[in-house]
C-alpha positions as MATLAB code, in Angstrom:
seq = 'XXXXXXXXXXXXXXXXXXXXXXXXXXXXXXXXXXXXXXXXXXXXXXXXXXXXXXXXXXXXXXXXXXXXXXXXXXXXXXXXXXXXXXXXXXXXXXXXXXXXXXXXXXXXXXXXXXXXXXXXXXXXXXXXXXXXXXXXXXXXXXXXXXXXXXXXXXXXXXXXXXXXXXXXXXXXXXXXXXXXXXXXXXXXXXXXXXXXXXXXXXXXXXXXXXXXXXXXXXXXXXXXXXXXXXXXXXXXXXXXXXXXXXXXXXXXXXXX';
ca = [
       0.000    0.000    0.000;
       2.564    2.479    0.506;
       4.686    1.454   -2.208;
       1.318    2.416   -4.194;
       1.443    5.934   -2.766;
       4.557    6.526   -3.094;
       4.384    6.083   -7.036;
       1.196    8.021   -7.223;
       2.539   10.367   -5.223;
       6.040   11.073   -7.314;
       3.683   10.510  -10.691;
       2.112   13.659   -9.501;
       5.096   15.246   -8.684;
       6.119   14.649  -12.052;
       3.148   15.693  -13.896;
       2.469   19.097  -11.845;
       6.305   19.850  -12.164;
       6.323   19.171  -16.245;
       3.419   21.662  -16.225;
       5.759   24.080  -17.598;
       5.816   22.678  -21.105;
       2.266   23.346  -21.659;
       3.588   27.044  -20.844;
       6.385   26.455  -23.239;
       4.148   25.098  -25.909;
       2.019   28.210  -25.586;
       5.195   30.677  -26.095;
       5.896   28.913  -29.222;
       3.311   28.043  -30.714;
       0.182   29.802  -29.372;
      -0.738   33.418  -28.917;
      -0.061   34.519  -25.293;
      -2.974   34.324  -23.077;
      -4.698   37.307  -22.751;
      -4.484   39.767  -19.049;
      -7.752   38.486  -17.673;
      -6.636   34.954  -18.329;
      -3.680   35.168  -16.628;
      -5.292   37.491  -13.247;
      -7.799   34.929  -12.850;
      -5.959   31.542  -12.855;
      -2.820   32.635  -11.118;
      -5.461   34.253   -8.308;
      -7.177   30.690   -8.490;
      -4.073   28.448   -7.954;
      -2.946   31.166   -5.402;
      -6.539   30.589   -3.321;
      -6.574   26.570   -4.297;
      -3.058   26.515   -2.293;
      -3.924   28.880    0.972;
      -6.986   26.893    1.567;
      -5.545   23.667    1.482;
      -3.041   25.102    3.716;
      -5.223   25.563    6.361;
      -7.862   23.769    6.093;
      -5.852   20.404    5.789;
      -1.954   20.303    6.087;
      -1.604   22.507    8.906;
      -4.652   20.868   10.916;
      -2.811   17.557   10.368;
       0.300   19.006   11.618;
      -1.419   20.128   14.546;
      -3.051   16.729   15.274;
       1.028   15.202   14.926;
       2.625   17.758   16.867;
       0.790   20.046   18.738;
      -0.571   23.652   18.297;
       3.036   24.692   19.354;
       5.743   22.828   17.262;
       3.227   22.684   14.295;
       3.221   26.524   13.669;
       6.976   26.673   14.590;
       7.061   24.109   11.060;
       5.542   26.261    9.531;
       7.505   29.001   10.147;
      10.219   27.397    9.165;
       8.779   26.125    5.721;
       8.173   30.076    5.651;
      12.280   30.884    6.121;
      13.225   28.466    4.013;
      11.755   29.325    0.642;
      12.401   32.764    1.968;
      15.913   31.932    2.300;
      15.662   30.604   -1.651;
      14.066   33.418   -2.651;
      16.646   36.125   -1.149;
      19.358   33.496   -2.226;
      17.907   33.106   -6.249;
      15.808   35.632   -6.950;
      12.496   34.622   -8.820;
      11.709   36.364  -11.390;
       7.575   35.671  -12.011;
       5.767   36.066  -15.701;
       3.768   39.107  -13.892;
       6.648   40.628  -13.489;
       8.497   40.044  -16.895;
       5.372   39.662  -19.135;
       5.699   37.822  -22.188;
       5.830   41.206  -24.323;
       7.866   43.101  -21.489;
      10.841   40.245  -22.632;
      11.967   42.043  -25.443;
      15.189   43.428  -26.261;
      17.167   44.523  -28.985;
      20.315   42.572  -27.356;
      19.833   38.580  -28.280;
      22.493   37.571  -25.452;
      20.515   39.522  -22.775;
      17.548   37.872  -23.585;
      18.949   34.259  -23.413;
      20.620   35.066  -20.465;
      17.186   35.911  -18.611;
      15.789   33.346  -19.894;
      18.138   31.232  -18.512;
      18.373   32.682  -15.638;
      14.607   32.268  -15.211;
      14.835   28.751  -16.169;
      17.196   28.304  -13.317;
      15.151   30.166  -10.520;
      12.155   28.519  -11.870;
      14.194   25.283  -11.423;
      15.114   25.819   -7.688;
      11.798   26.922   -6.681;
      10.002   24.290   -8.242;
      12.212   22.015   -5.895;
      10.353   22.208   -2.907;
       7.422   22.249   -4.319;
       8.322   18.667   -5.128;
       8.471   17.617   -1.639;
       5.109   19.790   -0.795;
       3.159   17.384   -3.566;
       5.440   14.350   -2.773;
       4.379   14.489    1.113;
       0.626   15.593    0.614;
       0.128   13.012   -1.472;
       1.733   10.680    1.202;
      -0.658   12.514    3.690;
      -3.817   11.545    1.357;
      -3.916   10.643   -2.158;
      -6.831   13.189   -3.106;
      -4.840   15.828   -1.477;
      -1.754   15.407   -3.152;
      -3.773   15.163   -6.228;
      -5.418   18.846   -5.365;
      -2.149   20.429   -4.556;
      -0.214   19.284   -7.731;
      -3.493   20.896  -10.345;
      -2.642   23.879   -7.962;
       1.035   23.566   -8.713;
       0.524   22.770  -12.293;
      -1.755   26.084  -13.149;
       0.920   28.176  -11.816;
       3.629   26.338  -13.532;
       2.069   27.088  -16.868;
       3.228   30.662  -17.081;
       6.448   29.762  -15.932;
       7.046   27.846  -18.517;
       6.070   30.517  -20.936;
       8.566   32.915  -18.937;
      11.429   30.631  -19.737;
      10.482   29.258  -23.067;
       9.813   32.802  -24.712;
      13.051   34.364  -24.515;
      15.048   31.807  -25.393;
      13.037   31.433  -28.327;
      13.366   35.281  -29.410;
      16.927   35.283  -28.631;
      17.844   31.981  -30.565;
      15.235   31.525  -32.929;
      15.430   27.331  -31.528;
      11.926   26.035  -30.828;
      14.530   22.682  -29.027;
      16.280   25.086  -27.146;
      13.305   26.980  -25.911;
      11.546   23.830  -25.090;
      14.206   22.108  -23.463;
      15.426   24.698  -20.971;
      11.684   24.697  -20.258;
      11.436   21.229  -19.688;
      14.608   21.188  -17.688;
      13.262   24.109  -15.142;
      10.041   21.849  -14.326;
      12.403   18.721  -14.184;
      13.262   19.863  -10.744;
      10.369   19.187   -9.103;
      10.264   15.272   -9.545;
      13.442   15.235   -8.302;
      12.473   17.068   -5.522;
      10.301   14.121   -4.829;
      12.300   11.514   -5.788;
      14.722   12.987   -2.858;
      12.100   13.308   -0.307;
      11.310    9.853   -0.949;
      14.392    8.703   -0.816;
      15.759   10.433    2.206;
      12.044   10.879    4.328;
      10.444    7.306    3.704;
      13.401    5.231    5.739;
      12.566    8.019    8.711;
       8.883    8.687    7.794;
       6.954    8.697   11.570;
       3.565   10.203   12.380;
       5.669   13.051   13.959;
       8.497   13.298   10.717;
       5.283   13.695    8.272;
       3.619   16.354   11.126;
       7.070   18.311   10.333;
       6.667   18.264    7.115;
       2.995   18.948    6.442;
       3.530   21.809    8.307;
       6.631   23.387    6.288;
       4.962   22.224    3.009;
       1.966   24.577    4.373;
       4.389   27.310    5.086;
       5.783   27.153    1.640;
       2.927   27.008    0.121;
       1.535   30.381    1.731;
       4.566   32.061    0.772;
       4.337   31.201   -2.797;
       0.640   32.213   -2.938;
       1.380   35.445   -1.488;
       4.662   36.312   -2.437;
       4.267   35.078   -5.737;
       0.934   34.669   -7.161;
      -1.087   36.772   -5.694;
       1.013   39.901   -6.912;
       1.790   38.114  -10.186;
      -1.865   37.837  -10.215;
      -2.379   41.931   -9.923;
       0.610   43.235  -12.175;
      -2.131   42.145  -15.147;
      -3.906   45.537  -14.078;
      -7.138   44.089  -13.564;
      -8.590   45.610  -10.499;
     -10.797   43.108   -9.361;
     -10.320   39.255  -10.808;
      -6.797   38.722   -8.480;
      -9.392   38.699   -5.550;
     -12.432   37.083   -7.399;
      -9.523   34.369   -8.787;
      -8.853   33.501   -5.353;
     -11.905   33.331   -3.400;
     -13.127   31.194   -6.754;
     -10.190   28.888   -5.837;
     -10.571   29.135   -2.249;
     -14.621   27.790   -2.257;
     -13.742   25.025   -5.820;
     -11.313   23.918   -3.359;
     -13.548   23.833   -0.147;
     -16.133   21.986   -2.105;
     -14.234   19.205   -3.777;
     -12.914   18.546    0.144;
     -16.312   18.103    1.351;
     -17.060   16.177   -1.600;
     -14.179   13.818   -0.999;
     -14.971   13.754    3.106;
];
């Protein structure tokens, strides 16, 4: 049985992470989704991911640990993609929009592409090990937080995939380096099995519920929820989220 949820859990893993080569396929091929588009699903993946939060991971922490050490996890899933994010700065599609990308200078845009592509890459690591140990926690879960993973990873994609393209004309090159940024987060999982599962106790999966939780937060609000606004449309950030926030609340009770 947990042999079974292991693989569902790092199939997941792998298709939330790869995510960003629908994003890629879209720079490429596909005209860029349009502002309202963008507000509304990045607000919705943003709400999808606070809600499950706390409504399930940190209430399971809490049951493992304790009020106490359960909101000191996930303080410390807080600092450490904090700690990431002041380490490799993340540079988000709201804030580099597709059309913002261009520049006359071909080697400046490859080399923010790439460098996207590589903060995209470390991010997307611990978000691994957030859909790798919910999915551990409960199948269903896991299975909500990696379509929450996977809308946001969509844009990323495109964020990596279209200046590469523009700056090398290479629909491989664009698409691989796109590929290779979402990559990360099966391997992220692949670790966390690898490492956690030998150690894996009630209290070791309270830990990490609680940090995934933390991590999760941040992303939604450092992340997508600004993302969500730079589109300039005043109201569907907040309308995306509260749409993810009660999709989300209703599929839980659905699956209770």
């Amino acid at each position: 049985m947990m042999q079974e949820k292991v693989l569902i859990a790092l199939a997941l893993t792998a298709g939330a992470g790869l995510a960003t080569t629908i994003g890629s396929f879209l720079g490429l091929f596909v005209r860029q989704p349009g502002p309202r588009f963008m507000s509304t699903t990045l607000g919705f993946s943003a709400g999808v991911m606070i809600l499950v939060s706390f409504v399930e991971l940190l209430p399971a922490a809490i049951n493992s640990l304790g009020f106490l050490l359960a909101q000191l996890g996930f303080f410390a899933g807080i600092a450490g993609i904090l700690l990431i994010d002041f380490i490799i700065p993340h540079e988000y599609i709201g804030q580099h929009e597709h059309g913002g990308l261009r520049t006359k200078e071909d080697h400046a845009m490859l080399r923010m592409g790439l460098l996207v592509a590589l903060g995209i890459g470390i991010h997307n690591f611990p978000e691994g090990m957030a859909t790798f140990a919910g999915a551990l926690e409960d199948v269903k879960l896991g299975g909500a937080i990696a379509v929450a993973i996977a809308i946001h990873n969509i844009p990323e994609g495109l964020a990596v995939s279209a200046p590469v393209y523009a700056a090398t004309g290479s629909r491989s090159k664009a698409f691989l380096w796109s590929f290779l940024s979402g990559v990360s987060e099966p391997v992220g999982a692949g670790l966390a099995a690898l490492f956690l599962l030998p150690i894996l106790t009630p209290a070791v999966m309270g830990w990490l519920l609680a940090a995934v939780a933390g991590v999760m937060v941040f992303i939604s609000i450092d992340e997508l929820v600004p993302a969500s606004r730079s589109f300039g449309e005043e109201h569907l950030p907040i309308l995306g989220v509260v749409s993810g926030m009660a999709v989300m609340a209703f599929s839980l009770w659905m699956l209770k």
